[in-house]
TORLO-664033 format. One line per 10 residues: number of its first residue (from 0); their letters; for each residue x, y, z of C-alpha. Coordinates in pm, 1 decimal. Example, Ala and Ser with C-alpha at 12.3 -4.5 7.8 and 13.67 -1.06 7.14 Angstrom:
0	as	1230.0/-450.0/780.0 ~ 1367.0/-106.0/714.0
This chain:
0	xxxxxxxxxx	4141.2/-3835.0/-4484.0 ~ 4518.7/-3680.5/-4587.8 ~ 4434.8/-3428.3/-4304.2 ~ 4314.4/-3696.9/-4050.2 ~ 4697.8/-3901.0/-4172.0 ~ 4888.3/-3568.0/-4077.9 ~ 4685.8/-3515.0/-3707.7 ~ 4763.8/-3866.7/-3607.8 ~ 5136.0/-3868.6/-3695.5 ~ 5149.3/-3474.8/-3548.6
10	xxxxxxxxxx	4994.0/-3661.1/-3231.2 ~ 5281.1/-3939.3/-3262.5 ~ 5599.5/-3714.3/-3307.7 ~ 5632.6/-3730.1/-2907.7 ~ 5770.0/-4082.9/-2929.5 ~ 6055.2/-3955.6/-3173.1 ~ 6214.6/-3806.7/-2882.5 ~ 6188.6/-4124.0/-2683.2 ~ 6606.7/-4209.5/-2652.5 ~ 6699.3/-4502.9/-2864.8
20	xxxxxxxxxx	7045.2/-4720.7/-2824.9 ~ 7289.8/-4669.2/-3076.8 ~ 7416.2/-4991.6/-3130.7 ~ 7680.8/-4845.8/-3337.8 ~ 7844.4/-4690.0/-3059.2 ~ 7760.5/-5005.5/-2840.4 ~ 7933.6/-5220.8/-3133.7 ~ 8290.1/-5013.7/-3066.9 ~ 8291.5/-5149.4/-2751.3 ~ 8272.4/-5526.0/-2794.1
30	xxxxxxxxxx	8519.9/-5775.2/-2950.4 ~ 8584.8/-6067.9/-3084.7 ~ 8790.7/-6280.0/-2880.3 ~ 8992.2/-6599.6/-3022.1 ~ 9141.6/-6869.9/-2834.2 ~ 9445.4/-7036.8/-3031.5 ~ 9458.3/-7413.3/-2915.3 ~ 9687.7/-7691.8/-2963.9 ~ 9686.3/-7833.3/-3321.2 ~ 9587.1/-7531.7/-3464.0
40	xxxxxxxxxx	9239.8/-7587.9/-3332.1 ~ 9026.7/-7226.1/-3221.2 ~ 8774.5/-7097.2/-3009.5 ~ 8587.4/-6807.4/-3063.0 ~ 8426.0/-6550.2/-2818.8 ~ 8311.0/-6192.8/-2715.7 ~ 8433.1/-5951.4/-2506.3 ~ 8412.2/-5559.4/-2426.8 ~ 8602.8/-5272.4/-2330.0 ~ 8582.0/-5154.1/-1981.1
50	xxxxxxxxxx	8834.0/-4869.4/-1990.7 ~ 9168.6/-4721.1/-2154.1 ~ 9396.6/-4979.9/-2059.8 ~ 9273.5/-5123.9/-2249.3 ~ 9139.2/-5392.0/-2058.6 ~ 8872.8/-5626.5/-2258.1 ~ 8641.1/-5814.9/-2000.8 ~ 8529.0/-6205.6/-2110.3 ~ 8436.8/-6535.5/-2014.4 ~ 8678.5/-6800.7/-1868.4
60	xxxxxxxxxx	8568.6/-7086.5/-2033.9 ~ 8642.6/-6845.8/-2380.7 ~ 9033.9/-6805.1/-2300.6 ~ 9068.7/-7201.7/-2155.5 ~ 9336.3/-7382.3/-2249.1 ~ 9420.1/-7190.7/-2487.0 ~ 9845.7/-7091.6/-2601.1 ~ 9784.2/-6749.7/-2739.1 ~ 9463.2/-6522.2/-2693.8 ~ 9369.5/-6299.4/-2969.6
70	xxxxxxxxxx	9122.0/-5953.4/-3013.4 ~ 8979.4/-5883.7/-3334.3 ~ 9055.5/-5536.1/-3361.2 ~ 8834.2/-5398.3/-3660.1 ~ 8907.6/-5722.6/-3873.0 ~ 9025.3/-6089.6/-3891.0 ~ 9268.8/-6044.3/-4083.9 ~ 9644.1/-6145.6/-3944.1 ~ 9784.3/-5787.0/-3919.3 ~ 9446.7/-5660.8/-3679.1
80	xxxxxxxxxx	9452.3/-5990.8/-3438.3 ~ 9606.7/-5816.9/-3129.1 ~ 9813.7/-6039.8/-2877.1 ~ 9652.9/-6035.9/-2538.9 ~ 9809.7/-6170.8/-2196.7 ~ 9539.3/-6244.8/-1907.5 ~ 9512.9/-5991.2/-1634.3 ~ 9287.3/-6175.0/-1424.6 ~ 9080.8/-6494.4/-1420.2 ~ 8839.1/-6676.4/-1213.2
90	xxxxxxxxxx	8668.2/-7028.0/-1349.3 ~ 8431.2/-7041.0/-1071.6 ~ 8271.5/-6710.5/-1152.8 ~ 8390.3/-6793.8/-1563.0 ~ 8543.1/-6432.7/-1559.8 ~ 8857.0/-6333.0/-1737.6 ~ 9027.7/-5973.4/-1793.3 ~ 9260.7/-5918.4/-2072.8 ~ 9488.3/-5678.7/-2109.2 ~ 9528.5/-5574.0/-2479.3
100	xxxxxxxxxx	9859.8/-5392.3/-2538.5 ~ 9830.5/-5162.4/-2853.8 ~ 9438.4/-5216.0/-2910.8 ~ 9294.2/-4875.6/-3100.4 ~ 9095.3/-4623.8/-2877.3 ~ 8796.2/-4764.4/-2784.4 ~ 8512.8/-4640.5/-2557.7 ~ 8479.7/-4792.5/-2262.1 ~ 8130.1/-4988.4/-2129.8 ~ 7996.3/-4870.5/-1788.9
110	xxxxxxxxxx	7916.3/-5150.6/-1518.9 ~ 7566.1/-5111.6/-1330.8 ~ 7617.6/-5247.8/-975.2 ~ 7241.4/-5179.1/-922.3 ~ 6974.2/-5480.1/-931.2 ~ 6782.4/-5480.1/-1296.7 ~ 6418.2/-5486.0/-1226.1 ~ 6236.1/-5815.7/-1316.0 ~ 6092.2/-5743.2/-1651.0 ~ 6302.5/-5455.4/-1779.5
120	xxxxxxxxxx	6459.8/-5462.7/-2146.6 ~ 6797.1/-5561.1/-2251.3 ~ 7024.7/-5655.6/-2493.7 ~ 7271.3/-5907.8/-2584.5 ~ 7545.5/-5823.7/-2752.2 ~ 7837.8/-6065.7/-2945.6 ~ 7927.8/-6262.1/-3231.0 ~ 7707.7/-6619.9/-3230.7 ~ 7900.2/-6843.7/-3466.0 ~ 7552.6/-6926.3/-3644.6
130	xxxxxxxxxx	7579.7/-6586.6/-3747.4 ~ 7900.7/-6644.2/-4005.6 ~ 7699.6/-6933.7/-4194.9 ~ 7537.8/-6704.7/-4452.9 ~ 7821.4/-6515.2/-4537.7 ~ 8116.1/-6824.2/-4445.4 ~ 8352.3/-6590.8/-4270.7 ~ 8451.2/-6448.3/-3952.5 ~ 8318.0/-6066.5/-3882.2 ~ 8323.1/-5889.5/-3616.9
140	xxxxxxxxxx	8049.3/-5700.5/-3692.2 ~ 7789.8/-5778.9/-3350.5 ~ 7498.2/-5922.4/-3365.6 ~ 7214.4/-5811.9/-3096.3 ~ 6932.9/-5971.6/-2928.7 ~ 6656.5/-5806.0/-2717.1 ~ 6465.8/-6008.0/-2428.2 ~ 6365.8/-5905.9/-2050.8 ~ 6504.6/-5948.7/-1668.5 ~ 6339.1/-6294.3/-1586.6
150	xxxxxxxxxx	6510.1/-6271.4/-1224.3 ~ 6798.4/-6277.5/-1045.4 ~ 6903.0/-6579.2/-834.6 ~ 7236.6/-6632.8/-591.1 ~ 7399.8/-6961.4/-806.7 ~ 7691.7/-7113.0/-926.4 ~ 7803.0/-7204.5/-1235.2 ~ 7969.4/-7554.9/-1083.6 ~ 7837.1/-7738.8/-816.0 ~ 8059.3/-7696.7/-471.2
160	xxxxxxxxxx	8114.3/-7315.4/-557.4 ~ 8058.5/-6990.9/-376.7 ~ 7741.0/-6853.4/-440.9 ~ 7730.0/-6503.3/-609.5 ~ 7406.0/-6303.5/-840.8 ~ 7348.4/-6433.0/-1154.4 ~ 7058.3/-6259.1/-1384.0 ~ 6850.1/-6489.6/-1616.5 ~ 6727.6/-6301.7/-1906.9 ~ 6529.2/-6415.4/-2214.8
170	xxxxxxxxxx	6777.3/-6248.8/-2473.4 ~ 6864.5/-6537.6/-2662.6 ~ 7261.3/-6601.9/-2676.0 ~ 7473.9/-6896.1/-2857.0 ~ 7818.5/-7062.9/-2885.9 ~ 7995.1/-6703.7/-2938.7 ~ 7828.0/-6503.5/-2775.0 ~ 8006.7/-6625.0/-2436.8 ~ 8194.6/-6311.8/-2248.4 ~ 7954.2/-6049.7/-2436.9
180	xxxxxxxxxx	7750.2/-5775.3/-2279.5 ~ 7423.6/-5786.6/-2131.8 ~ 7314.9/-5420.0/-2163.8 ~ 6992.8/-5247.4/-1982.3 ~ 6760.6/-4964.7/-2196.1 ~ 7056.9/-4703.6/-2087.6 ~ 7352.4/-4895.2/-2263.0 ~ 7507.0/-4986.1/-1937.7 ~ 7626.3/-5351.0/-1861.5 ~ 7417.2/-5557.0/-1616.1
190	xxxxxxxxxx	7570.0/-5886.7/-1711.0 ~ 7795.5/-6127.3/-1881.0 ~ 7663.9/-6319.7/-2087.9 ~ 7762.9/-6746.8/-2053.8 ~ 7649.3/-7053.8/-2270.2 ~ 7840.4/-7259.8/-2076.3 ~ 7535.2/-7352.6/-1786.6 ~ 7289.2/-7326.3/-2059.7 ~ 7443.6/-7620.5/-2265.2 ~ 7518.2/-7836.1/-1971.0
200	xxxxxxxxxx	7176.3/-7823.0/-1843.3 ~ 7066.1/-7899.7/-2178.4 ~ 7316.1/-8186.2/-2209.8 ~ 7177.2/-8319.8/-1883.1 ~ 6853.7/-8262.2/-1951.8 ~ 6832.0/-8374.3/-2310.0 ~ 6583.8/-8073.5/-2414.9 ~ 6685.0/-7761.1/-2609.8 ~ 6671.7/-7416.5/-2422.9 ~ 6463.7/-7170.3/-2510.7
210	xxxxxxxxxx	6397.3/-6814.5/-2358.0 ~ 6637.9/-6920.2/-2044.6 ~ 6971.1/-6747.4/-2070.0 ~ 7236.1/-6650.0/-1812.5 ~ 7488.4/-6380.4/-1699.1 ~ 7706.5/-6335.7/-1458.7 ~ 7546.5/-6007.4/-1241.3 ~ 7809.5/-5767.2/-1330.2 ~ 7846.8/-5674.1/-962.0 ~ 8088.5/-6005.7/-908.6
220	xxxxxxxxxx	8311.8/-5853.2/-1195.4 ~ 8261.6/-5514.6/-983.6 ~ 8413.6/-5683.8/-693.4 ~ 8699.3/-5837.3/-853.7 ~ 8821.4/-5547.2/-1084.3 ~ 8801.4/-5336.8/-754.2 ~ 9035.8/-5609.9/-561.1 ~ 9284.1/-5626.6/-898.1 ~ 9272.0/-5223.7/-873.0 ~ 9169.7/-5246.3/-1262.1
230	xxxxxxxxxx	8990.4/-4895.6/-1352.3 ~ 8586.3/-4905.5/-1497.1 ~ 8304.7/-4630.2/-1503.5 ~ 8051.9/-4750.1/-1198.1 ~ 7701.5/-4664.7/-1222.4 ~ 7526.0/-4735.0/-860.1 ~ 7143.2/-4677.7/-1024.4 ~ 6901.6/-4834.0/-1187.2 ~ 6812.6/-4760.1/-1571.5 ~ 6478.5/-4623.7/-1576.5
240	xxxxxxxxxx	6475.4/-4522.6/-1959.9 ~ 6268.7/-4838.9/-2073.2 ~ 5955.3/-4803.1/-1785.1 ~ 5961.3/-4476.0/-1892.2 ~ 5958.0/-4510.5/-2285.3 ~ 5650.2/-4791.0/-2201.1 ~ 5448.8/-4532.9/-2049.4 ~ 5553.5/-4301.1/-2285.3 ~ 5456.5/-4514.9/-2579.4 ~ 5137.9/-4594.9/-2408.8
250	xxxxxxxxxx	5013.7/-4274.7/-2337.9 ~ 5025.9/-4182.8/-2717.5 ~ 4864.7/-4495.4/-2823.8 ~ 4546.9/-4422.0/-2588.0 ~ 4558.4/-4104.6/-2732.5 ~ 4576.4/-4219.4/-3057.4 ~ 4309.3/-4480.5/-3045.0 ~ 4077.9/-4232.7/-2878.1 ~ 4106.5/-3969.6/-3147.3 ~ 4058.8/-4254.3/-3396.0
260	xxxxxxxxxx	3693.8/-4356.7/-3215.3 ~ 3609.0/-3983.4/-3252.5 ~ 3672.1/-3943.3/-3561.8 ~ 3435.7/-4275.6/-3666.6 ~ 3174.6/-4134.9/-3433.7 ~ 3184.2/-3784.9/-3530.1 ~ 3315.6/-3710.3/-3877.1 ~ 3041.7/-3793.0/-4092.0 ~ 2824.5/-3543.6/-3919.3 ~ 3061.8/-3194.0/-3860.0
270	xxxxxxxxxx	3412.9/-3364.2/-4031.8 ~ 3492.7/-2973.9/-4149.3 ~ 3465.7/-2819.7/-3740.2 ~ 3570.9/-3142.7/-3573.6 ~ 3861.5/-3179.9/-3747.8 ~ 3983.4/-2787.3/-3708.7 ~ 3914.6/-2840.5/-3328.2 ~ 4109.1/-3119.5/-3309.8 ~ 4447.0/-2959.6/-3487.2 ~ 4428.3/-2688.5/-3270.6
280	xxxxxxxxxx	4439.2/-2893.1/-2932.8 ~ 4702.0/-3095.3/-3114.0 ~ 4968.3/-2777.1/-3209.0 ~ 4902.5/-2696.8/-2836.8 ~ 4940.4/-3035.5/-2701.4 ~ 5308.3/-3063.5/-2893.4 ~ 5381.9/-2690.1/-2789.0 ~ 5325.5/-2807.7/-2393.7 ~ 5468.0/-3132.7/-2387.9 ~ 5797.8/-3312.7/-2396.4
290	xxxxxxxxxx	5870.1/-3671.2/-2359.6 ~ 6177.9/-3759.4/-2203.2 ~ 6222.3/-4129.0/-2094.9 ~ 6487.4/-4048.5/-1873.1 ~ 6290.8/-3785.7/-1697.5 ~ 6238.2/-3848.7/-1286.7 ~ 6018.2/-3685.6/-1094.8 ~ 6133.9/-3593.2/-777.4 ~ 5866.9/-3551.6/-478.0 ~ 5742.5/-3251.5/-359.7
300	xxxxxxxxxx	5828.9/-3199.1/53.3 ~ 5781.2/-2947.4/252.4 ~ 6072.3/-2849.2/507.0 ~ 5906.3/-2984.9/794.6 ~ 5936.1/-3330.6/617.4 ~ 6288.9/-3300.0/471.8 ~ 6470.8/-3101.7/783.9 ~ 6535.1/-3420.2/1030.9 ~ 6830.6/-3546.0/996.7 ~ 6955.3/-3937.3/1101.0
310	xxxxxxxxxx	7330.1/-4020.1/1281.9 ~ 7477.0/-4355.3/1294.7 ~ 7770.5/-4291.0/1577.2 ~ 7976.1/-4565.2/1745.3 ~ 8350.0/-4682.8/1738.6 ~ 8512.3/-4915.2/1493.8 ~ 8781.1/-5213.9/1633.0 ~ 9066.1/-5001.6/1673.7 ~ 8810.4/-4780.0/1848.6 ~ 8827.7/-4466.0/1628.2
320	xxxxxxxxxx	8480.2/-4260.5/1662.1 ~ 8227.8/-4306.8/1327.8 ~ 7953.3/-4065.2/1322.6 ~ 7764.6/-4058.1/940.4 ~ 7544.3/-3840.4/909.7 ~ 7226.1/-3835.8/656.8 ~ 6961.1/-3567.6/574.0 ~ 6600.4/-3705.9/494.5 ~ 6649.5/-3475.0/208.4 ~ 6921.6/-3679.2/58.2
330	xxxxxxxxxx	6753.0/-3981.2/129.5 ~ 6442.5/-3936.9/-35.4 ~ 6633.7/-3757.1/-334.3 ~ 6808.5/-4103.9/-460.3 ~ 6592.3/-4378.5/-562.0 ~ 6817.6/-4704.5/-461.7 ~ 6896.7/-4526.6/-119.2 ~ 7259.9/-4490.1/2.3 ~ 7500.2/-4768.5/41.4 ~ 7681.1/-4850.1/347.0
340	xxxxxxxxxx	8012.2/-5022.6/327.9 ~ 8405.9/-5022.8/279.3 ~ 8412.5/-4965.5/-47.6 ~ 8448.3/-4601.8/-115.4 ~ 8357.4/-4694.0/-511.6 ~ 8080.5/-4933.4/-414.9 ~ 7905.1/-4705.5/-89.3 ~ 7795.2/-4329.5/-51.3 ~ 7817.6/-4397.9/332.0 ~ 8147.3/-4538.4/413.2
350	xxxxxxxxxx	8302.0/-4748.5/714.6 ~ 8667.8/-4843.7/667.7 ~ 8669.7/-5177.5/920.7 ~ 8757.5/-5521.1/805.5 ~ 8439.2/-5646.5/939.6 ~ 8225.5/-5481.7/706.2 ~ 8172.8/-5553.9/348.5 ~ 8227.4/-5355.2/73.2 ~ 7849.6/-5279.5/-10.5 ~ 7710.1/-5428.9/304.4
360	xxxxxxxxxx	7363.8/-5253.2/367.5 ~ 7121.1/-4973.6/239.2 ~ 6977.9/-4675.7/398.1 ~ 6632.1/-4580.1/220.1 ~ 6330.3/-4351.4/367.0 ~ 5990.6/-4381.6/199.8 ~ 5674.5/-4337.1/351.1 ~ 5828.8/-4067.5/626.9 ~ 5959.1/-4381.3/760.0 ~ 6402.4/-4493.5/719.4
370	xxxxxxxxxx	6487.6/-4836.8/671.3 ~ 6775.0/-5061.6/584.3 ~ 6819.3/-5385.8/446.7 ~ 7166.8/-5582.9/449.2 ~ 7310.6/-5655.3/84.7 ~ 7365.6/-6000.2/133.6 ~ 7691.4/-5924.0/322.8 ~ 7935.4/-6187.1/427.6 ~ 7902.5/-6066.9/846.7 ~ 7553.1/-5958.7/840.6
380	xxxxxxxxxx	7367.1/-5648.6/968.1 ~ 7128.8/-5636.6/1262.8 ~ 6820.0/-5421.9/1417.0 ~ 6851.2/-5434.7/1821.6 ~ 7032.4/-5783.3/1813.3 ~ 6819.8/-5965.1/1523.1 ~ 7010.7/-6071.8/1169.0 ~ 6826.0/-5907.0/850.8 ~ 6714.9/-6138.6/560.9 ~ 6905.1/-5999.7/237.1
390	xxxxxxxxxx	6756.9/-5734.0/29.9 ~ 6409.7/-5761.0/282.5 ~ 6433.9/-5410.4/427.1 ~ 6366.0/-5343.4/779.5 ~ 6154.6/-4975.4/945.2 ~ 6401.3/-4842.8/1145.6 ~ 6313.9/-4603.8/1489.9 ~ 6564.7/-4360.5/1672.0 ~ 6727.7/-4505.1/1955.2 ~ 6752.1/-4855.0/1755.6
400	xxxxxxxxxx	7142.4/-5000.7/1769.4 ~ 7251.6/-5152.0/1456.9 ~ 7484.4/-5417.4/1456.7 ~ 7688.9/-5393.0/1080.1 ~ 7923.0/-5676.1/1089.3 ~ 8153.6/-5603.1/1480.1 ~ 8043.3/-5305.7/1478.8 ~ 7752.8/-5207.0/1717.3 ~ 7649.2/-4816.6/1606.5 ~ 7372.7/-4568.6/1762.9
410	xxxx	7103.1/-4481.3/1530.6 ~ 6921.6/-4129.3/1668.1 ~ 6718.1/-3874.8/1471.6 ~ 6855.0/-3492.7/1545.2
């Protein structure tokens, strides 16, 4: 039995290696935000780093009305509340960036512009006033919450407002938590996180929540540190770490479970042989095999496959010449496809006219066959005269004329 305790946990040191967060390092990065009011009345917040400026990223509705804004830096205590002035603010998308003169070096959270996939793992990160009950003061010392991508929807957080993404998630947030990260499986920020909807609807409603949270998609903040020419770490793809740590931690348990109904069937009989047999295939199986849940596969191709190559060529308003050019190569080598837009932060492939947006549409090429689908952009792209439906991605063919906002470009395969 002892040796049958060491062959399954020999069989289960693969999942060691599966990457975990450290939440430590995640914890660096986010701060408590408070909100001096009139009559020495408070509010209290989250917030997180987004570079060296230090600039501190939270919610409007967190700095509102308030005569001085405070960050937490390492303590509560008078001499570690840092005076903050506000960079930038919008109510309608309850954003805010602070700029925090003298705040300690802290690293810096990375915004994902890429769409989470429905289902995929994240994590809430802040300071939910509940959480000081217990011990009756303030810390700043995060709390986290897991939960999963329920979707994303195009909303507003008032009625009347421009629509932009928002990302409902089941990682349960409270008063406090408002302005905090929503991070993916890879530590990077997909959202931030807002009570304020949550606690109207349920106002309105007359029902508690539960399981339905919201964030702000963190591409909106994307777009408007970009305009204010504020600095942040961009990451354009998807976290795969937690799809692959499922499989990962699937795969062992079959293997485990099968083992386990061979032993039953078969160690009463030959226990001595079976169980020799069964170490050796084991010190092989952990000799051969690492898990890696960041580990992508890329496809094999064969030169005949991968040596076309696609140009987009036309002339922009002031009638310069664009020609971009794309390999199937490079095409099938990125998994979200490459962007096309003005933005040279926000697009691989880029087109410098006021008529496009900044991520406006996105090459991809599976199945031997390119297409593109239009990222929801404010002029809207067009195959041979007929609009695209957002994010709905569309077979392309050479001698097809795409129409990406004014501009009318030549798509031919060399």
């Amino acid at each position: 039995m002892t040796r049958l305790v060491v062959l399954l946990t020999f069989l289960a040191i693969p999942l060691t290696g599966l990457a975990e967060l450290d939440f430590d390092q995640l914890d660096k990065s986010v701060v408590r935000v408070i909100t001096v009011k009139a009559g020495d009345t408070f509010g209290s917040g989250t917030g997180f780093v987004i570079n060296n400026g230090p600039n501190v990223v939270t919610n409007y509705h967190v700095i509102e009305g308030g005569q001085r804004v405070l960050v937490a830096d390492g303590s509560t205590n008078e001499e570690d509340l840092k005076e903050a002035i506000i960079k930038w603010s919008s109510e309608e998308r309850d954003l805010a960036v602070l700029q925090v003169p003298g705040l300690l070096p802290r690293p810096a959270l990375s915004l994902s512009s890429a769409e989470p996939n429905k289902g995929s793992q994240v994590y809430a990160i802040g300071f939910p006033g509940a959480a000081d009950l217990l011990t009756d003061e303030v810390s700043t010392e995060s709390s986290v919450t897991t939960g999963s991508i329920s979707r994303l929807i195009d909303a507003a957080w008032e009625q009347n407002s421009p629509l932009f993404r928002v990302v409902q998630h089941s990682s349960e947030i409270n008063s406090g938590n408002s302005g905090g990260p929503l991070v993916n499986a890879c530590g990077q920020v997909v959202g931030i996180n807002t009570i304020k909807t949550s606690l109207a609807a349920s106002i309105r409603s007359g029902e508690i929540i539960s399981g339905v949270f919201f964030a702000s998609h963190a591409s909106s903040l994307i777009e408007a540190l970009t305009a204010q020419n504020i600095p942040f770490q961009n990451v354009n793809q998807r976290c795969t770490a937690s799809d692959s740590a499922m499989v990962a931690y699937l795969g062992i348990a079959l293997i485990v479970v099968g083992i386990a109904m061979l032993v039953v069937v078969f160690s009463l009989t030959r226990p001595r042989q079976f169980i020799q047999a069964i170490e050796t295939y084991s010190r092989r199986l952990r000799n051969s095999v690492k898990v890696t849940p960041s580990q992508k596969t890329k496809p094999s191709t064969s030169s005949q496959e991968t040596g076309g190559q696609w140009l987009l060529s036309g002339t922009d308003q002031a009638g310069n010449n664009i020609r971009l050019t794309v390999t199937e190569a490079e095409l099938q080598n990125v998994s979200l496809g490459l962007t096309i837009g003005r933005s040279a932060k926000l697009s691989e492939l880029v087109i410098k006219d006021d008529s496009i947006s900044r991520r406006h549409a996105r090459l991809n090429y599976t199945d031997n066959h390119l297409s593109i689908e239009d990222l929801d952009s404010l002029n809207a792209t067009k195959v041979d005269g007929v609009a695209l439906t957002p994010f709905i991605p569309k077979r392309l063919t050479s001698g097809t004329t795409l129409s990406l906002g004014q501009l009318n470009l030549s798509l031919t395969r060399t």
